[in-house]
C-alpha positions as CSV (number, residue, x, y, z in Angstrom):
1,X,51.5,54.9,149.3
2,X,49.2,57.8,147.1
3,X,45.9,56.7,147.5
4,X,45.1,55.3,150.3
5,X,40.8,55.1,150.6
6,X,38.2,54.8,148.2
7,X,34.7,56.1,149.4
8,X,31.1,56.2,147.6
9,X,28.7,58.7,148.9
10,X,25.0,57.8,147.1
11,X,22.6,60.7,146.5
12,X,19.5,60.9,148.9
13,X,16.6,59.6,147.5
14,X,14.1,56.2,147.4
15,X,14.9,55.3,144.1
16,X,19.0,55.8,143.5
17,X,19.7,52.4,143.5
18,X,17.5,51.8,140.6
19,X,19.7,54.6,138.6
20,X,23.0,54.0,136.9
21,X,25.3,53.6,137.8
22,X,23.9,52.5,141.4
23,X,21.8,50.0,139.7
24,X,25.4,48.1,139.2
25,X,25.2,45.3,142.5
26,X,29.0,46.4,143.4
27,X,28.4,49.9,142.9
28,X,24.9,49.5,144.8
29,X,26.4,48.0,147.9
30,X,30.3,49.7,148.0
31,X,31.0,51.8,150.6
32,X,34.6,52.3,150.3
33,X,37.9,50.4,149.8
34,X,41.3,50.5,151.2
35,X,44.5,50.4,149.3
36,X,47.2,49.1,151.6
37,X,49.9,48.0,148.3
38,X,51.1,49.8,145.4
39,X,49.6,47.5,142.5
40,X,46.1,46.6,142.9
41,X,43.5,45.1,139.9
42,X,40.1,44.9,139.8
43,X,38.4,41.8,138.4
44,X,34.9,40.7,137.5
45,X,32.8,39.9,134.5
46,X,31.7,42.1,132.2
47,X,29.2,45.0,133.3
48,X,30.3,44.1,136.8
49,X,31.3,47.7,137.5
50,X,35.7,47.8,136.7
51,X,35.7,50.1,134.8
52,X,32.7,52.7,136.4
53,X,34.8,52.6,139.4
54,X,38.1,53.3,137.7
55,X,36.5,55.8,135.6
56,X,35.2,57.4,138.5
57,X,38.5,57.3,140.4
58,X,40.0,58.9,137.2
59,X,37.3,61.9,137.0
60,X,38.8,62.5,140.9
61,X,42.3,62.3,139.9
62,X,41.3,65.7,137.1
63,X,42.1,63.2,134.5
64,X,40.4,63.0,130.7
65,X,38.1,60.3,131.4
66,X,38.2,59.6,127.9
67,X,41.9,58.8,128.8
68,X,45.2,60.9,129.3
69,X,46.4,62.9,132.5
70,X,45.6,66.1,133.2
71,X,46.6,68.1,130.5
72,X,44.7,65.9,127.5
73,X,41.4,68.2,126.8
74,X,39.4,66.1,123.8
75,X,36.3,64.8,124.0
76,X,34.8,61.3,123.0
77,X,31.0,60.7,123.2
78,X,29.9,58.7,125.8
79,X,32.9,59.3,128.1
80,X,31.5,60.6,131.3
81,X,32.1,59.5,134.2
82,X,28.5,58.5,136.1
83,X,29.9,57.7,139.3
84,X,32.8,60.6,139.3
85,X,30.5,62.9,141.4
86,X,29.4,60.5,144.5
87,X,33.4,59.1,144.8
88,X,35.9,60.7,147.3
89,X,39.5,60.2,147.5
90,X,41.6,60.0,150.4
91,X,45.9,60.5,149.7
92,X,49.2,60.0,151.9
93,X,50.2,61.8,150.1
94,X,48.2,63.5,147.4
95,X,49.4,63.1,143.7
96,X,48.1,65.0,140.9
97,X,50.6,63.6,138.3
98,X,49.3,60.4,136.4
99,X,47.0,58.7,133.6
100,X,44.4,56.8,132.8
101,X,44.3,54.3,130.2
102,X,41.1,53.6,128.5
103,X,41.6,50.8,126.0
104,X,38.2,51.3,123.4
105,X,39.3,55.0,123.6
106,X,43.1,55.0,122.8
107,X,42.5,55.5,119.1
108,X,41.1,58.8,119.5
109,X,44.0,59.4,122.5
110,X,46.5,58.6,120.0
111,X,44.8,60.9,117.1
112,X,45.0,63.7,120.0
113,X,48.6,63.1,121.1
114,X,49.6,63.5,116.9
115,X,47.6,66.9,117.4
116,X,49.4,68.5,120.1
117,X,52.9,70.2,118.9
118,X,56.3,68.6,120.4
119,X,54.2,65.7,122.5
120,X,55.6,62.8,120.6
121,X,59.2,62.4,123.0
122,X,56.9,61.6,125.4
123,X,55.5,58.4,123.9
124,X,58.7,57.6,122.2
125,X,59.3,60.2,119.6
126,X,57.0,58.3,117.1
127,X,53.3,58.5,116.1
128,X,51.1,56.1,117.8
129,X,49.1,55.6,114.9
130,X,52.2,54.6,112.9
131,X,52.9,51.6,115.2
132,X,50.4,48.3,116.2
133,X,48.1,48.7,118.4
134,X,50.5,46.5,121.0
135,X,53.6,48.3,120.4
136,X,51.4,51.8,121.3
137,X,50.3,50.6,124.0
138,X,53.7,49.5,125.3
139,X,55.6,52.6,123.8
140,X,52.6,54.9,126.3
141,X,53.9,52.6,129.0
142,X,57.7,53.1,128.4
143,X,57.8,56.5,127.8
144,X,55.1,57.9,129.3
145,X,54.8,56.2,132.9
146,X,57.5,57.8,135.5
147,X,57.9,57.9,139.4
148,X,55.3,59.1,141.8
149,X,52.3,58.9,139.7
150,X,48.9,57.0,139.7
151,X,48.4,54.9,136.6
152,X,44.7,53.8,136.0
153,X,44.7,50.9,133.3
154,X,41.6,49.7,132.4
155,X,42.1,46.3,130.3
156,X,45.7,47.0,128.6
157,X,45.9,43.7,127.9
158,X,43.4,44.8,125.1
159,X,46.3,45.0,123.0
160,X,48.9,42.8,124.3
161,X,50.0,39.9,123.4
162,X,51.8,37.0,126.5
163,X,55.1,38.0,126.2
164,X,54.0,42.1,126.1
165,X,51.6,41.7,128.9
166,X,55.0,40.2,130.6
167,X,56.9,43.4,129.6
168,X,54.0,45.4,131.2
169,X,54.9,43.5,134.1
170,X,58.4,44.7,134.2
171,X,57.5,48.1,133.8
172,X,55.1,48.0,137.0
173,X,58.3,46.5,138.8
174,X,60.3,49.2,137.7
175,X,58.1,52.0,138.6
176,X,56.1,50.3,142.0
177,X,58.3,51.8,144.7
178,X,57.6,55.4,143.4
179,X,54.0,54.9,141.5
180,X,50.5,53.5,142.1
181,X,49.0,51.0,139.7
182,X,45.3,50.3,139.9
183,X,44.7,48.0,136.9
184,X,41.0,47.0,135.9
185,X,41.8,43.2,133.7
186,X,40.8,39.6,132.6
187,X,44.6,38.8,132.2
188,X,45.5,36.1,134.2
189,X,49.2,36.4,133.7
190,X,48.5,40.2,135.3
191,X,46.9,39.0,137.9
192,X,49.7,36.9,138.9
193,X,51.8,40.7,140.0
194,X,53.6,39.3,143.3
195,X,51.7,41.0,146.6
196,X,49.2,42.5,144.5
197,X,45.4,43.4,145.9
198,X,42.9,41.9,144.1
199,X,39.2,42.9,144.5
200,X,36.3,40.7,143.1
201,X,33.8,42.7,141.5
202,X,31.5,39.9,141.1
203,X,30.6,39.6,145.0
204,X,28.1,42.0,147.3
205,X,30.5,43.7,148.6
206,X,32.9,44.2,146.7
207,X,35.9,41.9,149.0
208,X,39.0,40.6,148.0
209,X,40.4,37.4,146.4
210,X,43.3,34.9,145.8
211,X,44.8,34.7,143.0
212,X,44.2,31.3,142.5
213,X,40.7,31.8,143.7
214,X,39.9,34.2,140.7
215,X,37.8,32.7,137.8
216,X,40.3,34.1,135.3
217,X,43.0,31.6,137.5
218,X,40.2,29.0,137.8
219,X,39.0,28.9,134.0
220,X,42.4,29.3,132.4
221,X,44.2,26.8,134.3
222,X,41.5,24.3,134.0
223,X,41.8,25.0,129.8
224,X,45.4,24.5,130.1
225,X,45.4,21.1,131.9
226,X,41.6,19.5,130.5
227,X,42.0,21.2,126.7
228,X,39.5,18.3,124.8
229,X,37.7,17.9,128.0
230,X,36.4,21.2,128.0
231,X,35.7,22.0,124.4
232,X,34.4,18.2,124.4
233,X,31.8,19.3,126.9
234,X,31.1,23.0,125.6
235,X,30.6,21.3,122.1
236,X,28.9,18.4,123.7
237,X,25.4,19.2,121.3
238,X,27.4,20.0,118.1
């Protein structure tokens, strides 16, 4: 294991939880986590507070919070990290080696990767502007992710089609004895990692969850099996 404790210490003060990002519930009432496997994900609804946290873990790691490792100095508005400050990490053993994936940034990661001399090997030996936005992403994770490393993914299955989001899978497999994956998603066939932690963003405080207790689970198998009976009753006033 690499990281091994997530704690939030909140400013002093009446009014913090009324600030972003405390004003998030999960942010307003985490105190820390514990990371006892290799792969864990973080789910929730939108503006539930994935990708604040794994932001924040990022800005701890010295990573771009706009997305990269260490070494990628650009800058995209609206990148900062709110919660960065108030997070601390605990390690067995520390890693500084990693990345963080920040899927509504990768455009401008990609246009910074083509301006950094003798960086494409590393992602494959090809732009990633020159290939889909699903093979980038997979070519990042190919070429890119090695052996004891942390690898912060926030929604890669942005991109990703089934059967890549399957790949990804592999790749995870490959690397889990010797890397860290904490993964921020709505994909229910990610969620599915064997032994994986998953934390629930959507309950005070944040706890974890089943698989098959997630609402991803819940909602896509229920599609799957009752297809006309759901869209007959979502459509029900049409």
């Amino acid at each position: 294991m690499f990281l091994r404790n997530l704690s939030v210490l909140r400013p002093s003060g009446t009014s913090t939880s009324k600030r972003y990002p405390f004003s998030i519930p999960s942010i307003r009432s985490l105190d820390e986590l514990s990371f006892r496997t290799h792969v864990s994900f973080f789910v929730g609804e939108n503006g539930s507070g994935k990708s604040t946290l794994l932001e924040a873990i990022a800005y701890q790691c010295g990573f771009n919070t706009a997305g990269g490792g260490r070494n990628n100095a650009y800058e995209v508005d609206a990148a900062e990290s709110a919660l960065g400050q108030a997070v601390r990490l605990s390690w067995l053993p520390k890693v500084t080696n990693g990345f963080f994936l920040r899927a509504e940034t990768f455009y401008q990661f990609a246009s910074h990767i083509d301006s950094m001399p003798g960086s494409l090997p590393a992602y494959g030996g090809k732009s990633l502007h020159e290939q889909s936005h699903g093979e980038a992403f997979l070519s990042l994770f190919q070429h890119r992710f090695g052996r004891k490393a942390i690898y912060l993914l926030d929604e890669p299955e942005a991109a990703l089609s089934p059967a890549r989001q399957l790949a990804l899978l592999r790749i995870i497999k490959d690397l889990e004895r010797d890397a860290q994956f904490i993964i921020a998603t709505h994909s229910p066939i990610l969620l599915g990692y064997p032994g994986a932690q998953i934390f629930n963003f959507d309950t005070q405080p944040i706890s974890e969850i089943r698989y098959e207790d997630t609402l991803h689970y819940v909602v896509t198998r229920k599609f799957l099996e009752n297809r006309q009976a759901m869209l007959d009753e979502l459509f029900e006033d049409d």
